[in-house]
N, CA, C and O atoms as a Tinker XYZ file with bonds, in Angstrom:
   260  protein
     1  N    -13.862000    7.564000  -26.206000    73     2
     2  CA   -13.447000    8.946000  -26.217000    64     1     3
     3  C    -12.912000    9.289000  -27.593000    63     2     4     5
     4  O    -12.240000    8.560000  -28.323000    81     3
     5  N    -13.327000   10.519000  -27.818000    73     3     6
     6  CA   -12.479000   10.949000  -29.124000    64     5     7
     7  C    -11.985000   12.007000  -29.268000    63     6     8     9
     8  O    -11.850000   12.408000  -30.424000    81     7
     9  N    -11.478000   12.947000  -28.011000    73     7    10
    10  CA   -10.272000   13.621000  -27.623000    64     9    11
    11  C     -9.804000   13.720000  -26.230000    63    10    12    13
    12  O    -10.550000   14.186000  -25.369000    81    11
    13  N     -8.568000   13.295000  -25.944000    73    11    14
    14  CA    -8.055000   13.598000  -24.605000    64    13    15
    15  C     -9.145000   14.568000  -23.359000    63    14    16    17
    16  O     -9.542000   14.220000  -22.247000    81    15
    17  N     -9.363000   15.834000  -24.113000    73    15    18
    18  CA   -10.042000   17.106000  -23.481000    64    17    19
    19  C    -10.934000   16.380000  -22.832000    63    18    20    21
    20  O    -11.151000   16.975000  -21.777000    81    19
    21  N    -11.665000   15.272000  -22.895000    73    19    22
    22  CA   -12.832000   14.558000  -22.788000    64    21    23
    23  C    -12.763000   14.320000  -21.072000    63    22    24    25
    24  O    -13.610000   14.421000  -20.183000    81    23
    25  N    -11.650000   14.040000  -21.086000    73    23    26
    26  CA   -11.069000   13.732000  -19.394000    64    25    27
    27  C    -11.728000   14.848000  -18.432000    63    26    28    29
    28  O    -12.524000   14.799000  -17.494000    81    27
    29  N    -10.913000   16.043000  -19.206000    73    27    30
    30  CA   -11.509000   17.301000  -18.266000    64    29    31
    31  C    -12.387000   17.618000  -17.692000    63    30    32    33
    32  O    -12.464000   18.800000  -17.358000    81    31
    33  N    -13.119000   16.962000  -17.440000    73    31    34
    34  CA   -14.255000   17.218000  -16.435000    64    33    35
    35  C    -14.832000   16.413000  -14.913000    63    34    36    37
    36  O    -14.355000   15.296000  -14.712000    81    35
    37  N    -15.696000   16.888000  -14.012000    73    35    38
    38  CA   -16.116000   15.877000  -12.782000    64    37    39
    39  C    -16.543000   14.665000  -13.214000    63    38    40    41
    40  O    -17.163000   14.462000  -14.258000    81    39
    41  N    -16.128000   13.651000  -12.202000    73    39    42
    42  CA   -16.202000   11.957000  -12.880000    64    41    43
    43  C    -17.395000   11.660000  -11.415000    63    42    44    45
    44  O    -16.986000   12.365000  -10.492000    81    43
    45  N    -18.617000   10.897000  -10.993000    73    43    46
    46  CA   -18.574000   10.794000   -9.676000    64    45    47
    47  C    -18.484000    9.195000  -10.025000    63    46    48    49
    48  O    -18.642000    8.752000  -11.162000    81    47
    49  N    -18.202000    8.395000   -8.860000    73    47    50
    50  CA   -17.355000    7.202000   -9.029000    64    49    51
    51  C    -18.256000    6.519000   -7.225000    63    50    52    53
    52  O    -18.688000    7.150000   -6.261000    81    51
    53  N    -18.179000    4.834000   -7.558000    73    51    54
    54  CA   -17.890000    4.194000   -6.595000    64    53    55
    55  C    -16.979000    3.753000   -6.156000    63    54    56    57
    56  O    -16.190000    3.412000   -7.037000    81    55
    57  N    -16.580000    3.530000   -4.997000    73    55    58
    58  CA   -14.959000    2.419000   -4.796000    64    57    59
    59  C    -15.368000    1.671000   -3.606000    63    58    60    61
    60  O    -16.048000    1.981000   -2.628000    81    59
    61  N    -14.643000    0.381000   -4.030000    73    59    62
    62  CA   -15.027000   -0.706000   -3.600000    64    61    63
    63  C    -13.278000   -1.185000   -3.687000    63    62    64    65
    64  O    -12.514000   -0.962000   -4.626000    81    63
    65  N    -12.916000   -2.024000   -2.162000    73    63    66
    66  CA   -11.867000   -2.566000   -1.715000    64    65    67
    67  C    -11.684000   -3.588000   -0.793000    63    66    68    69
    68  O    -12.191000   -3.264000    0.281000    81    67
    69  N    -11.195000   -4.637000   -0.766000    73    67    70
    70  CA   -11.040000   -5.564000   -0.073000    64    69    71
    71  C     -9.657000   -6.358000    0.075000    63    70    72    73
    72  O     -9.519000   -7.354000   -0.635000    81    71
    73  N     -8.516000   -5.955000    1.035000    73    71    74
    74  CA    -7.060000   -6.533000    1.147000    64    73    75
    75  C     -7.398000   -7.087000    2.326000    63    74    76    77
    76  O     -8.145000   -6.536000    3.134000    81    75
    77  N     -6.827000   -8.288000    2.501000    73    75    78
    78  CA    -6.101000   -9.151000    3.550000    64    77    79
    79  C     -4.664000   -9.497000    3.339000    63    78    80    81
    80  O     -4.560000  -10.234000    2.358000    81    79
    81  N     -3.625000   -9.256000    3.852000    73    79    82
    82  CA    -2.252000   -9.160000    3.109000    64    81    83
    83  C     -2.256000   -8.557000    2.002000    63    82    84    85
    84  O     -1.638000   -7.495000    1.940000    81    83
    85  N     -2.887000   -9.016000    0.928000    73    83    86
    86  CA    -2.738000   -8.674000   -0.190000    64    85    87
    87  C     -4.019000   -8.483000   -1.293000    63    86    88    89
    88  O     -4.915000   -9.326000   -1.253000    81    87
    89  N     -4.094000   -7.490000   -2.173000    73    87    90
    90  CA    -5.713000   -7.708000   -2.757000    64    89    91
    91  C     -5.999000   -6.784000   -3.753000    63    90    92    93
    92  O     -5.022000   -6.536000   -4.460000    81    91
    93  N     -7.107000   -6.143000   -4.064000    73    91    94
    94  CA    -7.721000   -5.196000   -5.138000    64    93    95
    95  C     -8.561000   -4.248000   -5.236000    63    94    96    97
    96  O     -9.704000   -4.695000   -5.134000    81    95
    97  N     -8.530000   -3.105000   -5.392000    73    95    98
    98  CA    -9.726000   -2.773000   -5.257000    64    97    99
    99  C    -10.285000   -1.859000   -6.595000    63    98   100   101
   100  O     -9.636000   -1.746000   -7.636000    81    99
   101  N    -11.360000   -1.355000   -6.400000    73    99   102
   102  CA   -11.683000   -0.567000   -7.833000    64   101   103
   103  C    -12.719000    0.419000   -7.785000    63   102   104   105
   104  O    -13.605000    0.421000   -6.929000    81   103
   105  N    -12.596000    1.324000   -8.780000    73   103   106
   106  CA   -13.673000    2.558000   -8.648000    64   105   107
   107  C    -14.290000    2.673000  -10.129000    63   106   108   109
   108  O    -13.602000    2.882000  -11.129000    81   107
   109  N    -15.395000    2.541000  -10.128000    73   107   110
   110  CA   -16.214000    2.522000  -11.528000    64   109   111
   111  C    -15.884000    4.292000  -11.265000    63   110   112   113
   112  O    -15.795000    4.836000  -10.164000    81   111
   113  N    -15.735000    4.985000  -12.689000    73   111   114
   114  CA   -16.152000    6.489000  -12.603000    64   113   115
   115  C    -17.238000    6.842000  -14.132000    63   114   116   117
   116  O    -17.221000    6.417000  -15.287000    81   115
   117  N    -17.906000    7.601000  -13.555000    73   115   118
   118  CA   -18.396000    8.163000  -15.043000    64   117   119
   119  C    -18.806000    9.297000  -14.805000    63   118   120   121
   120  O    -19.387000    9.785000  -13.835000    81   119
   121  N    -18.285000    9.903000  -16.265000    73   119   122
   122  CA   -18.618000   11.129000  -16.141000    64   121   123
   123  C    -19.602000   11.829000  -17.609000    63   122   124   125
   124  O    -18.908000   11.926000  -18.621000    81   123
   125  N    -20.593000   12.140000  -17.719000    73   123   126
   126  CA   -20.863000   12.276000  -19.294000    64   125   127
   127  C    -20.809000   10.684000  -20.066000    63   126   128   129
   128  O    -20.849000    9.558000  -19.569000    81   127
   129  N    -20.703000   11.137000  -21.458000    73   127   130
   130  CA   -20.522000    9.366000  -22.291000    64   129   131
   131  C    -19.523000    8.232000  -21.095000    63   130   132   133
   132  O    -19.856000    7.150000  -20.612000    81   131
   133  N    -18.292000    8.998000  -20.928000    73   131   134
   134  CA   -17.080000    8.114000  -20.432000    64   133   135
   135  C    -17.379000    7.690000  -18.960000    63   134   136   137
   136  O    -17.731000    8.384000  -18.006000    81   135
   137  N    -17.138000    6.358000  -19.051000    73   135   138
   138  CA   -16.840000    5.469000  -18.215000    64   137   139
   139  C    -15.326000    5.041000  -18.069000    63   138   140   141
   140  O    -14.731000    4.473000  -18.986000    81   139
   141  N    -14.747000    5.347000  -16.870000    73   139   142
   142  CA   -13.796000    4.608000  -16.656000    64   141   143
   143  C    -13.394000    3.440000  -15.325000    63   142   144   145
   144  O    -13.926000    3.821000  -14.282000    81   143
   145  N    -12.710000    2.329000  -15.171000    73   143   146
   146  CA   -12.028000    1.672000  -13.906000    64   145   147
   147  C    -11.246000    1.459000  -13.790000    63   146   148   149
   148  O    -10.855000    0.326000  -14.071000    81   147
   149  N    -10.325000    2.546000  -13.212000    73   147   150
   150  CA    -8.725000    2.467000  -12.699000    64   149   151
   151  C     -8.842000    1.241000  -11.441000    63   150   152   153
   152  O     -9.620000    1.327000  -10.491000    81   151
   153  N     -7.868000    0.081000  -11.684000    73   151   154
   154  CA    -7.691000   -0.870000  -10.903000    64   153   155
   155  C     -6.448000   -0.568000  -10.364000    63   154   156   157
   156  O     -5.386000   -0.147000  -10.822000    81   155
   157  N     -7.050000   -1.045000   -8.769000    73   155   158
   158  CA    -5.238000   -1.153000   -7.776000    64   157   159
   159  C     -5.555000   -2.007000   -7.079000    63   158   160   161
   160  O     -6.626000   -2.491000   -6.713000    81   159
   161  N     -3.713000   -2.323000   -6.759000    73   159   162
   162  CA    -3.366000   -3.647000   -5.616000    64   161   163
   163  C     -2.811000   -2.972000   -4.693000    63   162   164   165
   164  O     -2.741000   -1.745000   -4.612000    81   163
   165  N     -2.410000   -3.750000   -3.985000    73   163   166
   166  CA    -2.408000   -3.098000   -2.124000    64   165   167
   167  C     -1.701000   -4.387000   -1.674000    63   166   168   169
   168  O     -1.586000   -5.515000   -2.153000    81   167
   169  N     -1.177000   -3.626000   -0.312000    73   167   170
   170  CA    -0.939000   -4.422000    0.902000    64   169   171
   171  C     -1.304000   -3.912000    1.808000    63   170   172   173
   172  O     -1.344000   -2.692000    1.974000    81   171
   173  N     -1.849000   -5.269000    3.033000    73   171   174
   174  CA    -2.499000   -4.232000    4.298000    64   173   175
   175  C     -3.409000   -4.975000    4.467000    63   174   176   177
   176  O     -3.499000   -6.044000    3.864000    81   175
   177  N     -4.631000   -4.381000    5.685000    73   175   178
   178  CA    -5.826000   -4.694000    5.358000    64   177   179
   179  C     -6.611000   -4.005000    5.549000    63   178   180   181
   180  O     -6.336000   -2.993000    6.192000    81   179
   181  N     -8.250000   -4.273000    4.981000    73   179   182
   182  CA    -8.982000   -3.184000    4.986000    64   181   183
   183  C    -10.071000   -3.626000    3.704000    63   182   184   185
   184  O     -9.796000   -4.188000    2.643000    81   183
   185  N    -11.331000   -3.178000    4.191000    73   183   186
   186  CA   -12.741000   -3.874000    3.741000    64   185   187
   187  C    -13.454000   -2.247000    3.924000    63   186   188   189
   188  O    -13.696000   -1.570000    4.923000    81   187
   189  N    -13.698000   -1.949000    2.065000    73   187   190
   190  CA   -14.592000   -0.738000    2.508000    64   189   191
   191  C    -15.396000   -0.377000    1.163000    63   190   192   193
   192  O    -15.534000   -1.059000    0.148000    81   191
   193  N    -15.838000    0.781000    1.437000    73   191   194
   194  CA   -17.119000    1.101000    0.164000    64   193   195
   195  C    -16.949000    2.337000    0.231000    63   194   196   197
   196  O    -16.963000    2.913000    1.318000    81   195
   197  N    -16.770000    2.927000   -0.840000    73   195   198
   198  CA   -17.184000    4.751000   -1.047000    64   197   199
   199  C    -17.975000    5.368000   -1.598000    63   198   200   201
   200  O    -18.542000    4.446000   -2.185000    81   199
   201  N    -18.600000    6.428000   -1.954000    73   199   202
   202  CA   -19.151000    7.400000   -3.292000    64   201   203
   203  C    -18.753000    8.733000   -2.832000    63   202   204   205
   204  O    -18.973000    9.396000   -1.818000    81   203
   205  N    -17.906000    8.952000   -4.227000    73   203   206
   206  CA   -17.550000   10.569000   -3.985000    64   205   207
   207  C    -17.151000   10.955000   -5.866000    63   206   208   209
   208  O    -17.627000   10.376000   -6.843000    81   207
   209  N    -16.573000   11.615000   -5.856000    73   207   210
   210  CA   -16.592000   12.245000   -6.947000    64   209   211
   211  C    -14.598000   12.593000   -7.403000    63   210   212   213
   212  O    -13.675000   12.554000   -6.590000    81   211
   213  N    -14.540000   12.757000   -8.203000    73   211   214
   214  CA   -12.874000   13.343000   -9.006000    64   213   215
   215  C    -13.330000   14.217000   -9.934000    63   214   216   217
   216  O    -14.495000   14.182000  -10.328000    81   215
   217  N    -12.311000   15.210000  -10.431000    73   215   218
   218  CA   -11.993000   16.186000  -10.846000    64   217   219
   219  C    -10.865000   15.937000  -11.646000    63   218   220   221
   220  O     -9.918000   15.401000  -11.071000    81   219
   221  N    -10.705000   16.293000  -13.250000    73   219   222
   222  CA    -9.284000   15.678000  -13.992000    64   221   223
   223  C     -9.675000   17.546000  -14.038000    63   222   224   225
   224  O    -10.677000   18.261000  -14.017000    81   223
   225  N     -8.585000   17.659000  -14.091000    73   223   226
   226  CA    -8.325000   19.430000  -14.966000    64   225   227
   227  C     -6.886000   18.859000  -15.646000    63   226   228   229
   228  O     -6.184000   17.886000  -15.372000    81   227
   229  N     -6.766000   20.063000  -16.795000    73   227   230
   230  CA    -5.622000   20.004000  -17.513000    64   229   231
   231  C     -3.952000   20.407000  -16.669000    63   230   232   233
   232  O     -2.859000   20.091000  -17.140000    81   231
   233  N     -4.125000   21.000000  -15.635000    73   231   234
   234  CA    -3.213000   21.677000  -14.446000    64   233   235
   235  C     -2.906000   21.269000  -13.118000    63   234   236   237
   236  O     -3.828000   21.667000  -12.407000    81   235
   237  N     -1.986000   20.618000  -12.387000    73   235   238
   238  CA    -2.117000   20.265000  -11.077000    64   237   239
   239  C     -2.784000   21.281000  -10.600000    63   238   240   241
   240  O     -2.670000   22.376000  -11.152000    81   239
   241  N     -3.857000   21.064000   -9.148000    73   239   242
   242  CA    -3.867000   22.388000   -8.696000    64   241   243
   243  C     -3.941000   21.863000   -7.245000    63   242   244   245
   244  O     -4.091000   20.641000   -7.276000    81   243
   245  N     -3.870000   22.542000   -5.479000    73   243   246
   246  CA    -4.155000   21.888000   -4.621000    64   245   247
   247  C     -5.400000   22.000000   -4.363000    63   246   248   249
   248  O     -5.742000   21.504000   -3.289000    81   247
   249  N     -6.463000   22.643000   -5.188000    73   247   250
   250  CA    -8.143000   22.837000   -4.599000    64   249   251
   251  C     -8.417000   21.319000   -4.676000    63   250   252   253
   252  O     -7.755000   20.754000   -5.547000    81   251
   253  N     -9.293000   20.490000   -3.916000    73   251   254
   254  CA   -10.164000   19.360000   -4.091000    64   253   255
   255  C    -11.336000   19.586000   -4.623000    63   254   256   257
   256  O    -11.915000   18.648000   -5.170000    81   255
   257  N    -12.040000   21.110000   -4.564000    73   255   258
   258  CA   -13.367000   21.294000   -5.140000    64   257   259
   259  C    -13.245000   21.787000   -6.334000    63   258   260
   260  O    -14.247000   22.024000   -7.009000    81   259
């Protein structure tokens, strides 16, 4: 990236998760050039797969679309 602004736009992403007590999961996103993978840990359990999409805007807002 070679300005913040770059964020601003729809990312669509996979996510992929797997906890038993304890564990990881992750979402490839790309949007345009940028690629990103925000990694998280957890407790719990739970085995799953997604495709959907995110939205960065410069503003909280409550729309999801």
């Amino acid at each position: 990236m070679h300005a913040p602004e770059e964020l601003y736009r729809q990312f669509t992403g996979i996510d992929g998760s797997a906890y038993f007590i304890g564990g990881v999961g992750v979402t490839f996103l790309k949007g345009g050039p940028v690629m990103m993978a925000p990694i998280r840990t957890g407790l719990g359990f739970r085995l799953g797969a997604n495709i959907g999409y995110i939205r960065f805007t410069p503003r909280a807002t409550w729309n999801p679309f």
